[in-house]
N, CA, C and O atoms as a DFTB+ gen file, in Angstrom:
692 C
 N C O
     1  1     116.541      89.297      56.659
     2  2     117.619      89.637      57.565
     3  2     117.420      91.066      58.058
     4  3     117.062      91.976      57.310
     5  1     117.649      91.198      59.235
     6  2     117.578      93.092      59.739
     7  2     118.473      93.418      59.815
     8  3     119.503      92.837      60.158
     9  1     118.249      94.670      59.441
    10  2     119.851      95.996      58.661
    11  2     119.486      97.011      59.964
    12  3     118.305      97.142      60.285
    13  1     120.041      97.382      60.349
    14  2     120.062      98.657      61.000
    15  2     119.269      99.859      60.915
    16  3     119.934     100.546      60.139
    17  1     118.784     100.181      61.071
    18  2     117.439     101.387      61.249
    19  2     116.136     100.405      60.623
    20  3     115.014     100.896      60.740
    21  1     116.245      99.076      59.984
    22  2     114.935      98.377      60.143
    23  2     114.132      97.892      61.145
    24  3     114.554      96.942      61.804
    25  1     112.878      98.441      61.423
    26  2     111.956      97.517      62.333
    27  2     110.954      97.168      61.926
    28  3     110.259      97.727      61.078
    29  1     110.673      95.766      62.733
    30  2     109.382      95.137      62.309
    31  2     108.324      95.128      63.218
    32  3     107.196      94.673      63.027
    33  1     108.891      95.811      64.503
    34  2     108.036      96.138      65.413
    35  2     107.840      97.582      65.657
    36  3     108.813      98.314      65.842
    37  1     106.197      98.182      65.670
    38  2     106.259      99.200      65.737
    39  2     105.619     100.083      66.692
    40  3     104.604      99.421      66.913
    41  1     105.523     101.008      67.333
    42  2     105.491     101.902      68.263
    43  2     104.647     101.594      69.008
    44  3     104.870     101.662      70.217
    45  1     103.343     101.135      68.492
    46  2     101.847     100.725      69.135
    47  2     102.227      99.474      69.375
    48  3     101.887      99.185      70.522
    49  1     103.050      98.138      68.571
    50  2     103.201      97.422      69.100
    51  2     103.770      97.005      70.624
    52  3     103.372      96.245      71.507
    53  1     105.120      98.074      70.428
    54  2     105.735      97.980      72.180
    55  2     104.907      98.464      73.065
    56  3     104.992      98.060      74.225
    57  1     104.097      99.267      72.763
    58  2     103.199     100.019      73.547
    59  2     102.541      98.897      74.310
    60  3     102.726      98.688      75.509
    61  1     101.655      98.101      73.413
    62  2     100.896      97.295      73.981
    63  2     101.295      95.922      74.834
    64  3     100.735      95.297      75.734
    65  1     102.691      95.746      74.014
    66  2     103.206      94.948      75.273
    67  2     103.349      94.882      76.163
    68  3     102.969      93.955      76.877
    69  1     104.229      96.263      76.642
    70  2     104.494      96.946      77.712
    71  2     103.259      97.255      78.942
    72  3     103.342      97.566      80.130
    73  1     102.281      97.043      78.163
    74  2     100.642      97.435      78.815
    75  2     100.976      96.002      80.404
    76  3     100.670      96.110      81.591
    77  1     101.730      94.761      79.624
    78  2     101.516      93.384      80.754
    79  2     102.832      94.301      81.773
    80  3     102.940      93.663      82.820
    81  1     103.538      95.189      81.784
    82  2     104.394      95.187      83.002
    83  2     103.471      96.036      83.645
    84  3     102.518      96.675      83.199
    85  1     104.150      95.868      85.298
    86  2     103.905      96.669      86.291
    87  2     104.662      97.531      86.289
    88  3     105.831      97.446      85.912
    89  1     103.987      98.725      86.810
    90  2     105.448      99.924      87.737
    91  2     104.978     100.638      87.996
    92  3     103.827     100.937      87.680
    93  1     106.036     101.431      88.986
    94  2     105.356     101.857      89.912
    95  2     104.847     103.739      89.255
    96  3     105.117     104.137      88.122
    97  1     104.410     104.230      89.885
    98  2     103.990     105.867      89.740
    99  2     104.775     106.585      90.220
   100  3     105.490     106.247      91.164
   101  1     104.799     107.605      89.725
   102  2     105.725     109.070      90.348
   103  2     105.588     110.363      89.599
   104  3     105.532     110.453      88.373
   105  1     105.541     111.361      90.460
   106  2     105.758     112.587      89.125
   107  2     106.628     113.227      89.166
   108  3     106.877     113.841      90.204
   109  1     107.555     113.349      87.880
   110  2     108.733     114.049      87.856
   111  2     108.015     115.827      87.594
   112  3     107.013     116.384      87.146
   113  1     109.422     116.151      88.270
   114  2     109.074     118.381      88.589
   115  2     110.312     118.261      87.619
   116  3     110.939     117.278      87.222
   117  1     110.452     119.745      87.356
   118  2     111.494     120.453      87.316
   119  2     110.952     121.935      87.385
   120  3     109.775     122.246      87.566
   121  1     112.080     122.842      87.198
   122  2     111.713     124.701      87.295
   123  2     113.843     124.787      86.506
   124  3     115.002     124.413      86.681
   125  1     112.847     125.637      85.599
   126  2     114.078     126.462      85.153
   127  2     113.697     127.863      85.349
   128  3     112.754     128.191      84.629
   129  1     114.177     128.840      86.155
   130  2     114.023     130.213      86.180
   131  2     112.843     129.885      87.370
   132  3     112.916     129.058      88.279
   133  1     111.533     130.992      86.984
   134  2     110.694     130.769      87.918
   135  2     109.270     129.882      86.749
   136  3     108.085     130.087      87.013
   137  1     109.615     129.112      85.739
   138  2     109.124     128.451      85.365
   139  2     109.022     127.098      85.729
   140  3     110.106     126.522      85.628
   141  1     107.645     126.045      86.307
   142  2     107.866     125.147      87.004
   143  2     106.914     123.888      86.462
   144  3     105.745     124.022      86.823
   145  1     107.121     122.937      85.833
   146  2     106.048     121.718      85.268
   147  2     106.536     120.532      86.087
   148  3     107.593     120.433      86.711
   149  1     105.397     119.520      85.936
   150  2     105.639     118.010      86.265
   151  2     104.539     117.084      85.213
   152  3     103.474     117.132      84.598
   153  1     105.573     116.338      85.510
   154  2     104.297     114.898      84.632
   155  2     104.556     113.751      85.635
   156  3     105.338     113.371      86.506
   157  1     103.310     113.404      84.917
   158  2     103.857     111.512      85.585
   159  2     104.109     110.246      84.415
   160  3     103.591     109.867      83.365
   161  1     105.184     109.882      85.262
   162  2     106.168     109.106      84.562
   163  2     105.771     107.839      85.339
   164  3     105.244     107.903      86.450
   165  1     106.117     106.381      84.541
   166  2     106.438     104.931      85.326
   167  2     107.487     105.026      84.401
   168  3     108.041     103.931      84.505
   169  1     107.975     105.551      83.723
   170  2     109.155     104.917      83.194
   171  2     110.644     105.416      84.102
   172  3     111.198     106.406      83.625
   173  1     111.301     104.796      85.356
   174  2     111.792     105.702      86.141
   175  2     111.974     104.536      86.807
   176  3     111.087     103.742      87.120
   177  1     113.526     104.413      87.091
   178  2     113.982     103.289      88.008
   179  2     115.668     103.643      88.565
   180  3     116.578     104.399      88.223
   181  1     115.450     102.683      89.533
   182  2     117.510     103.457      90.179
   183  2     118.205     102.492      89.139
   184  3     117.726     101.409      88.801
   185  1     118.912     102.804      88.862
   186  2     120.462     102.536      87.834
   187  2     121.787     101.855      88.982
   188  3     122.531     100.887      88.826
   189  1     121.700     102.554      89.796
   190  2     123.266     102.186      90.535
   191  2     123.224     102.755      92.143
   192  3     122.655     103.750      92.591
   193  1     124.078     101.694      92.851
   194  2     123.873     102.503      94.591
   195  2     124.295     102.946      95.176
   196  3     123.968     103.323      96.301
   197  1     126.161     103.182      93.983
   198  2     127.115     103.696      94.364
   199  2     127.546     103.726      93.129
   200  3     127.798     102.766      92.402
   201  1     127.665     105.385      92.796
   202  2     126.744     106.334      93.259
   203  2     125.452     105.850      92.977
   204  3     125.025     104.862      92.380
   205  1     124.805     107.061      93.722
   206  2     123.184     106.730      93.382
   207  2     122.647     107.587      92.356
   208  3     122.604     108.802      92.164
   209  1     122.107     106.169      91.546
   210  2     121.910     107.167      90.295
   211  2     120.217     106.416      89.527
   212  3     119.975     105.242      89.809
   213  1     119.475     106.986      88.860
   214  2     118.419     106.481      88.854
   215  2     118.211     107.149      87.273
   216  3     119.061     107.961      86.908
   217  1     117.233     106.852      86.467
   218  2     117.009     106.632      84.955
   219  2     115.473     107.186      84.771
   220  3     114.495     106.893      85.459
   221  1     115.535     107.967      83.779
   222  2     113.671     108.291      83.457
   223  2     113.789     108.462      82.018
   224  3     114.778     108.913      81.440
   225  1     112.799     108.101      81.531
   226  2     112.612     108.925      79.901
   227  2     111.420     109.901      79.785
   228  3     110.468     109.977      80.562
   229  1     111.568     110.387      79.049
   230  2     110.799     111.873      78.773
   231  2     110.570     112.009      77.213
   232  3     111.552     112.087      76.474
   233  1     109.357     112.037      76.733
   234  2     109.285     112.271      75.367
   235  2     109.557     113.603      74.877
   236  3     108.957     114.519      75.439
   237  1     110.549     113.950      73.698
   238  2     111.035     114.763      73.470
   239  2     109.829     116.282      73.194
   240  3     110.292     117.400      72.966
   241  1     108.629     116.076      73.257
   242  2     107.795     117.208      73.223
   243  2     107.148     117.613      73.990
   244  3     106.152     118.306      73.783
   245  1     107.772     117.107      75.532
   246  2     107.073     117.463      76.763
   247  2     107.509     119.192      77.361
   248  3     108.612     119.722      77.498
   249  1     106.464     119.579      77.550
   250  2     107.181     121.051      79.087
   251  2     108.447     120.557      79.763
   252  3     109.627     120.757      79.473
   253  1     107.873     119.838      80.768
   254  2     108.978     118.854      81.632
   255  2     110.271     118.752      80.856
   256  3     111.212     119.404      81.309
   257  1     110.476     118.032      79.746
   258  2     111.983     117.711      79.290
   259  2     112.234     118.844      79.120
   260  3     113.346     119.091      79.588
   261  1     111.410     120.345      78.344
   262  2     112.488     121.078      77.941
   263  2     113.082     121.979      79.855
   264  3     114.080     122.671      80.056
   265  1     112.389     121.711      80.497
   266  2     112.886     122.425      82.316
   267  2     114.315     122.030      82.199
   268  3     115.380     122.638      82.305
   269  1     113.874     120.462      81.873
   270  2     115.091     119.225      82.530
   271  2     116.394     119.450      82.105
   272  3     117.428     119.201      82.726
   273  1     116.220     120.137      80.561
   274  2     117.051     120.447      79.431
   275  2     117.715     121.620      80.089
   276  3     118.886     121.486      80.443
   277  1     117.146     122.657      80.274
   278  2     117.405     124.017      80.817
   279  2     117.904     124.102      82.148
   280  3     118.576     125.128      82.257
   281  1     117.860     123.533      83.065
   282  2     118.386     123.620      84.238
   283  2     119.215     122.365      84.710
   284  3     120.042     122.418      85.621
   285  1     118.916     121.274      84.019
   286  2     119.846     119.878      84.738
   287  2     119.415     119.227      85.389
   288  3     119.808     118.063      85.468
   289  1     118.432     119.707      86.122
   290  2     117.319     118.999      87.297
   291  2     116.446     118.644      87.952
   292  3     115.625     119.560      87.955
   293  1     115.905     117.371      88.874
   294  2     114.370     116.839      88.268
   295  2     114.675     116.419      89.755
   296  3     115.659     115.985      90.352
   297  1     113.082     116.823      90.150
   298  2     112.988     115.570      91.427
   299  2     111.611     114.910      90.980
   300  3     110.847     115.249      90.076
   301  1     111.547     114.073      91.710
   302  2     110.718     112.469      91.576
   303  2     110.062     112.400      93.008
   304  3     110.536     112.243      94.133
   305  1     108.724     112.589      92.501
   306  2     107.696     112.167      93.988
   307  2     107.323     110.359      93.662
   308  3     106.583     110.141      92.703
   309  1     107.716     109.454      94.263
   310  2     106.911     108.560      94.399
   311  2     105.306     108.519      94.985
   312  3     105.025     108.716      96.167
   313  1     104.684     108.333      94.312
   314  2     103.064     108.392      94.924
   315  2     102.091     107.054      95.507
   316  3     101.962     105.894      95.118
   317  1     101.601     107.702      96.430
   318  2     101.004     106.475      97.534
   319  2      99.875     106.021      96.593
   320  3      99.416     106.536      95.574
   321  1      99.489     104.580      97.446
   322  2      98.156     103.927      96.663
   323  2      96.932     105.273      96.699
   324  3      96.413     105.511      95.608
   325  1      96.619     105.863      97.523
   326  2      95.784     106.746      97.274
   327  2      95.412     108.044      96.509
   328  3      94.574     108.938      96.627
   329  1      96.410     107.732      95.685
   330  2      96.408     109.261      95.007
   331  2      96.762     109.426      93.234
   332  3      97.452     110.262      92.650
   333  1      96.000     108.300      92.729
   334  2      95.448     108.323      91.310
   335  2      95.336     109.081      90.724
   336  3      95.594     109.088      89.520
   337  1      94.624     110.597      91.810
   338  2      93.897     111.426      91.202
   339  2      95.206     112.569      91.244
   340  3      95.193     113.359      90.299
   341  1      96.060     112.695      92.003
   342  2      97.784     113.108      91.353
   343  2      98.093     112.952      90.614
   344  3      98.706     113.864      90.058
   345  1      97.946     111.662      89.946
   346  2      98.366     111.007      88.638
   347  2      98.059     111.757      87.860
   348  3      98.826     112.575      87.352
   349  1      96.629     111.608      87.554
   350  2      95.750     111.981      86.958
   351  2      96.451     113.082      86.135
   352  3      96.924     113.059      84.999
   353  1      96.362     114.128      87.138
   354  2      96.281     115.586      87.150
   355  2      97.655     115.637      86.366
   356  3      97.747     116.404      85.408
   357  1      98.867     114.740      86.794
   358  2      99.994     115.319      86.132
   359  2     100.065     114.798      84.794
   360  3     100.777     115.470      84.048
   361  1      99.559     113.852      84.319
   362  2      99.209     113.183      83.664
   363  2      98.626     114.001      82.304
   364  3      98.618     113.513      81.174
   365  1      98.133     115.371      82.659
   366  2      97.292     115.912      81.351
   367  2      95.613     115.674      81.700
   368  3      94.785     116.166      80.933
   369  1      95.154     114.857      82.954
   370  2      93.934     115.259      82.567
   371  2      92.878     116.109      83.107
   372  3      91.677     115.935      83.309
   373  1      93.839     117.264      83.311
   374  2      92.614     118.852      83.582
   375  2      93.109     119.221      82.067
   376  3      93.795     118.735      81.168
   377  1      92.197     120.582      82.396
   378  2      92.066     121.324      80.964
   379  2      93.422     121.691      80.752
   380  3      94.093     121.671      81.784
   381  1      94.021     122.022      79.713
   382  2      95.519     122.356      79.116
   383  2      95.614     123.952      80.416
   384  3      96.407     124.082      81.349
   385  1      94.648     124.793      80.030
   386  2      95.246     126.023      80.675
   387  2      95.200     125.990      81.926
   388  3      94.871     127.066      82.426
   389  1      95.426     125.077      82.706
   390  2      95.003     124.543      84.002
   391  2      96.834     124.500      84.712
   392  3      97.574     123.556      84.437
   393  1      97.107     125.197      85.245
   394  2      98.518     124.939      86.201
   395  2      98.351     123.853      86.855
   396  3      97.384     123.936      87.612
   397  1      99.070     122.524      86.897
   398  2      99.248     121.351      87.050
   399  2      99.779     121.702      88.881
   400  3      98.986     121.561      89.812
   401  1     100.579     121.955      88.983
   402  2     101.354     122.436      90.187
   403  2     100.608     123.407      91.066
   404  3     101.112     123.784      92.124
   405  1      99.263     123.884      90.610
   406  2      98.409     124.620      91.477
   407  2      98.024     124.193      92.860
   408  3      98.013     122.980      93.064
   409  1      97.803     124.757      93.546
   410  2      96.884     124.362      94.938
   411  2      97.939     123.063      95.433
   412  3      97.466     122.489      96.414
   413  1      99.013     122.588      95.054
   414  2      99.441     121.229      95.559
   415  2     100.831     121.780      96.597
   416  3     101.730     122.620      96.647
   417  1     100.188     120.529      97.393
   418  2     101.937     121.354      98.641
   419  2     103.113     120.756      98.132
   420  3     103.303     119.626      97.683
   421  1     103.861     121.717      98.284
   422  2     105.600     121.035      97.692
   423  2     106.566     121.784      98.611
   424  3     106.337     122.812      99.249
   425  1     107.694     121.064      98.550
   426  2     108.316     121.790      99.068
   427  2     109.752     121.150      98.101
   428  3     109.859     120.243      97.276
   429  1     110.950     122.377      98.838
   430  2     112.359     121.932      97.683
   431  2     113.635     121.170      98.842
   432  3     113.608     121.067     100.068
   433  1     114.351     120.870      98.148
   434  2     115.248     120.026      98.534
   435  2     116.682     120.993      98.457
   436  3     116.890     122.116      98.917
   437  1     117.613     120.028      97.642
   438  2     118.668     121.113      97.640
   439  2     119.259     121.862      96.275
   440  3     120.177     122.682      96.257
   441  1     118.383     121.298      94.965
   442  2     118.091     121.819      93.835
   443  2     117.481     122.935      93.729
   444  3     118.027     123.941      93.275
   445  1     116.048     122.884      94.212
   446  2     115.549     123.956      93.870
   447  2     113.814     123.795      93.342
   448  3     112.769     124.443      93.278
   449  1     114.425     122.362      93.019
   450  2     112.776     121.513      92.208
   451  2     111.484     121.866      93.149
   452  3     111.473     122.217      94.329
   453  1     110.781     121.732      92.561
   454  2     109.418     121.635      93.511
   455  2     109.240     119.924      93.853
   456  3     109.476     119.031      93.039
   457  1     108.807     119.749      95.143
   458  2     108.587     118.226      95.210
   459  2     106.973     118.121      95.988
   460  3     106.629     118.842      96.924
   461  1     106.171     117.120      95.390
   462  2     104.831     117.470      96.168
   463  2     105.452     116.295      97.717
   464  3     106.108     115.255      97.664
   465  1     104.934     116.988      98.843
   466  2     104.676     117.071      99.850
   467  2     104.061     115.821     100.255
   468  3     104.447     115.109     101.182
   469  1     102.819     115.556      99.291
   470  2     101.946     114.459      99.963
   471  2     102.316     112.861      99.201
   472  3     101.616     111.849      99.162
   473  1     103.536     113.089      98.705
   474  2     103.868     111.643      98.054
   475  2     104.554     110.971      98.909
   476  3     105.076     111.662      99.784
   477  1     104.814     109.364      98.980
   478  2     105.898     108.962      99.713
   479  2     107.319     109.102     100.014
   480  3     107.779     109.155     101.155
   481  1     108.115     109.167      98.731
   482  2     109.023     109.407      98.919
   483  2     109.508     110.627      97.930
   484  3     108.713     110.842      97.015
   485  1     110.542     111.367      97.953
   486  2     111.131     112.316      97.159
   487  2     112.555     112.443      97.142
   488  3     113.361     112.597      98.060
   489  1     112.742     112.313      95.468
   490  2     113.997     112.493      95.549
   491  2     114.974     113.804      94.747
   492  3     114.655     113.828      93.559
   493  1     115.609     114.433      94.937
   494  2     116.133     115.331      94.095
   495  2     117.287     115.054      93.572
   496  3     118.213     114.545      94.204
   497  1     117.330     115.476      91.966
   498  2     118.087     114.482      91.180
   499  2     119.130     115.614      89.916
   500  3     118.776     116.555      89.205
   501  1     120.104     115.127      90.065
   502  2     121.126     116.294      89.068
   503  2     121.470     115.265      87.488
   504  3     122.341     114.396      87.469
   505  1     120.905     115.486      86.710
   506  2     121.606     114.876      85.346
   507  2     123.190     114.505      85.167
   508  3     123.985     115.444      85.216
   509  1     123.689     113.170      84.960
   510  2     125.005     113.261      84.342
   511  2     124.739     112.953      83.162
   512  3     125.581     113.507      82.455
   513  1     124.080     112.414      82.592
   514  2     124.308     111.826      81.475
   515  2     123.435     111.813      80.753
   516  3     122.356     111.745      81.341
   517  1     123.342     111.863      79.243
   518  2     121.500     111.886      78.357
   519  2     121.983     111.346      77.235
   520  3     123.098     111.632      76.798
   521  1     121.068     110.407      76.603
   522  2     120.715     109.604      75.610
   523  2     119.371     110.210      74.768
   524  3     118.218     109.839      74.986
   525  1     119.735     111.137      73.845
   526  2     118.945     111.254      73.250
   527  2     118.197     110.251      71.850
   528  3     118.824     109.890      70.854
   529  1     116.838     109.986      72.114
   530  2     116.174     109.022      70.613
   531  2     115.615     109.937      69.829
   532  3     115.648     111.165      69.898
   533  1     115.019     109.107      68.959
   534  2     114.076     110.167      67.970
   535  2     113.245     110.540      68.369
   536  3     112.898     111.594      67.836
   537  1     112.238     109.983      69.640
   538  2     111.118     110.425      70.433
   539  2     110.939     110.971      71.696
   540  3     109.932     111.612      71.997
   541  1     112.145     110.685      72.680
   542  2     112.821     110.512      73.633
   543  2     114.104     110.452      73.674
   544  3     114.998     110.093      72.908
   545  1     113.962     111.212      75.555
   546  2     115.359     111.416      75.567
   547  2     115.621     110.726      77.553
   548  3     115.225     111.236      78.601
   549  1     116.318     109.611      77.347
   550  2     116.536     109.248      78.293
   551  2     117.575     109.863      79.487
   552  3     118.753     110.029      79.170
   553  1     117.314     110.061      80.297
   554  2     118.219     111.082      81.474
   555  2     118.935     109.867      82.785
   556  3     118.324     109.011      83.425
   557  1     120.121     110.156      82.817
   558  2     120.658     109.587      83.906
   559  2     120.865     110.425      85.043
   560  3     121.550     111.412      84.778
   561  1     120.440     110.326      86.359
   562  2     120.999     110.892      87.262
   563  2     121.480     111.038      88.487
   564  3     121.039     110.026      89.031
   565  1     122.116     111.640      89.330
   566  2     122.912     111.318      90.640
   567  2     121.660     112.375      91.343
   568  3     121.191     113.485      91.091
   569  1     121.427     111.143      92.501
   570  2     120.233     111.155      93.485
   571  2     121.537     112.201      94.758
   572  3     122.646     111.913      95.209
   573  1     120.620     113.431      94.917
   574  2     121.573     114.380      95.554
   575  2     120.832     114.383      96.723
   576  3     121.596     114.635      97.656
   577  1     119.108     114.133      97.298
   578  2     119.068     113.943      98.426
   579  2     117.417     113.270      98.171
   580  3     116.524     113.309      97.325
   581  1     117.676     112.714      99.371
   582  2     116.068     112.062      99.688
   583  2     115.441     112.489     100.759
   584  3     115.992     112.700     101.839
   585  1     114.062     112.664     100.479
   586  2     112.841     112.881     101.834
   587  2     111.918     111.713     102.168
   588  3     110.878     111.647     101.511
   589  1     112.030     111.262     102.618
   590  2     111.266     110.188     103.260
   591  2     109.826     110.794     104.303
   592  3     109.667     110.882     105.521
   593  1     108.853     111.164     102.961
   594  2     107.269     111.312     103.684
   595  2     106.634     111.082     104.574
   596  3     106.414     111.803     105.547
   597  1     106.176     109.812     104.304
   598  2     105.857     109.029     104.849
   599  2     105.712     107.750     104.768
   600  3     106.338     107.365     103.781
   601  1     105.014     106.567     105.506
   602  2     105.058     105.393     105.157
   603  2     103.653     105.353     104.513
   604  3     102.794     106.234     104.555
   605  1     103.592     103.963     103.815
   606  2     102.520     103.682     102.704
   607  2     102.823     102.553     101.831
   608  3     103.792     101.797     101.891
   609  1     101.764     102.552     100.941
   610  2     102.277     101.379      99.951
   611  2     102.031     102.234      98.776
   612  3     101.174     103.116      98.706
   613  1     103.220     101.740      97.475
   614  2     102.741     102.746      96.589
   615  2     101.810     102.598      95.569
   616  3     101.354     101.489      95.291
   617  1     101.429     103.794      94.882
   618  2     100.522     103.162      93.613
   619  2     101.032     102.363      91.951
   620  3     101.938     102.712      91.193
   621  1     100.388     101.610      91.863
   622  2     100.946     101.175      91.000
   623  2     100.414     100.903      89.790
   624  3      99.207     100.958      90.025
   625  1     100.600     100.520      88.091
   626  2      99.961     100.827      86.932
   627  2     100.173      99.606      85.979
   628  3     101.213      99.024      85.670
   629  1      98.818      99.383      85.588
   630  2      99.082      98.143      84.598
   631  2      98.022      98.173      83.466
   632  3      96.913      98.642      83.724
   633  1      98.252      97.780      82.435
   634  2      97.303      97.686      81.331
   635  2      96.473      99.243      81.825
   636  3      95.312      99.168      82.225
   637  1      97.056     100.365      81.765
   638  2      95.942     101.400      81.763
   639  2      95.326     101.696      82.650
   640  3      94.570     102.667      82.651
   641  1      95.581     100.624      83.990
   642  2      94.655     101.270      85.261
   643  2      95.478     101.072      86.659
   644  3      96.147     100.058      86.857
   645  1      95.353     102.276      87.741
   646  2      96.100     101.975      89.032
   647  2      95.127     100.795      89.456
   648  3      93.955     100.486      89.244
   649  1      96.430     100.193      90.306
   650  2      96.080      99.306      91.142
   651  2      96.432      99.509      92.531
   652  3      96.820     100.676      92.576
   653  1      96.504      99.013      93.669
   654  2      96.840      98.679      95.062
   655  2      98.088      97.534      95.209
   656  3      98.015      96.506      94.535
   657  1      99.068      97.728      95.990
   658  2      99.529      95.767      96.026
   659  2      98.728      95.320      96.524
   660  3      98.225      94.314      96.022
   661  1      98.225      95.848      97.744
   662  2      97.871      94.165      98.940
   663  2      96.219      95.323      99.484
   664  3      95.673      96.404      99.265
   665  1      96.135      94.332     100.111
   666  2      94.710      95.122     101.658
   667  2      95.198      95.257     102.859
   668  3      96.200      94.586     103.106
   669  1      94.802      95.894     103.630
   670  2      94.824      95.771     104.816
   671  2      95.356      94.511     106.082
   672  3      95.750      94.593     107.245
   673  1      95.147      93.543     105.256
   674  2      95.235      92.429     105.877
   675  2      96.743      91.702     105.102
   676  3      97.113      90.610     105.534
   677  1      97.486      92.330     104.047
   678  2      98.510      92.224     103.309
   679  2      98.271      90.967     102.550
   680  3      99.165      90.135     102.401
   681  1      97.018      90.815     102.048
   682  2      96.346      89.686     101.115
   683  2      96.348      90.380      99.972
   684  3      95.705      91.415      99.795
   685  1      97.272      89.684      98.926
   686  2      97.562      90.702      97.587
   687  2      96.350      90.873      96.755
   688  3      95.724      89.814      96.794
   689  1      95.770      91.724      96.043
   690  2      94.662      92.155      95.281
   691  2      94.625      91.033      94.125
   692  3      93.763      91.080      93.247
């Protein structure tokens, strides 16, 4: 029988499940002071449309969460099929002493966040609400404005590797 704080499933297990969903890419910013990080997240979806409010988690030993912590606020670049190598980068894979946010165009909204420039869409986002776990800390928040980039299709992540939706010809991959 399961008691409460028992599991039989464990961390690597969800992990690998989770490997069969899709979703989509994005990298969350924040800046507290004139301190400024991003990562990339798929864990990040809208919640509600009135108000507009949208959901991310953040593992509790990231740069990023402690901004998010310190100031309240996060914007979200959605990223086009072409730009993996964004991912990449926010992702952790340049060298650690490497400014993530270097050389990349951004611009701010009405927060304050940095938002990169060359993603599809951007949104700037104020915390109401947080759910903290033992590993993570899930953030709720009210979508305070949107930039609409440009058009595109976005990138998207499965079992460990971006994919494309469709081709040119809108014949799915």
């Amino acid at each position: 029988m399961w008691e409460e704080g028992m599991s039989f499933i464990t961390g690597e297990d969800l992990r690998s499940a989770m490997r069969n969903w899709v979703s989509g890419v994005s990298v969350l910013t924040s800046r507290a002071g004139e301190v400024q990080h991003g990562m990339t997240v798929n864990s990040f979806t809208s919640v509600s449309l009135n108000p507009p409010l949208v959901c991310v988690t953040l593992a509790n030993t990231t740069r990023t969460r402690n901004l998010v912590e310190q100031s309240g606020v996060f914007g979200v670049t959605i990223l086009a099929e072409n730009q993996a190598e964004i991912a990449d980068r926010f992702a952790g894979r340049i060298p650690e002493d490497e400014d993530r946010m270097a050389g990349m165009p951004i611009f701010t909204l009405t927060s304050g966040v940095p938002l990169l420039s060359s993603g599809l869409v951007c949104l700037d986002c104020r915390v109401v609400q947080r759910f903290e776990m033992k590993d993570s800390t899930l953030y709720i928040a009210q979508v305070e404005a949107i930039h609409q980039n440009r058009q595109g299709q976005p990138l998207v992540y499965h079992n460990r590797v971006y994919h494309r939706l469709c081709d040119d010809r809108g014949q799915i991959n």
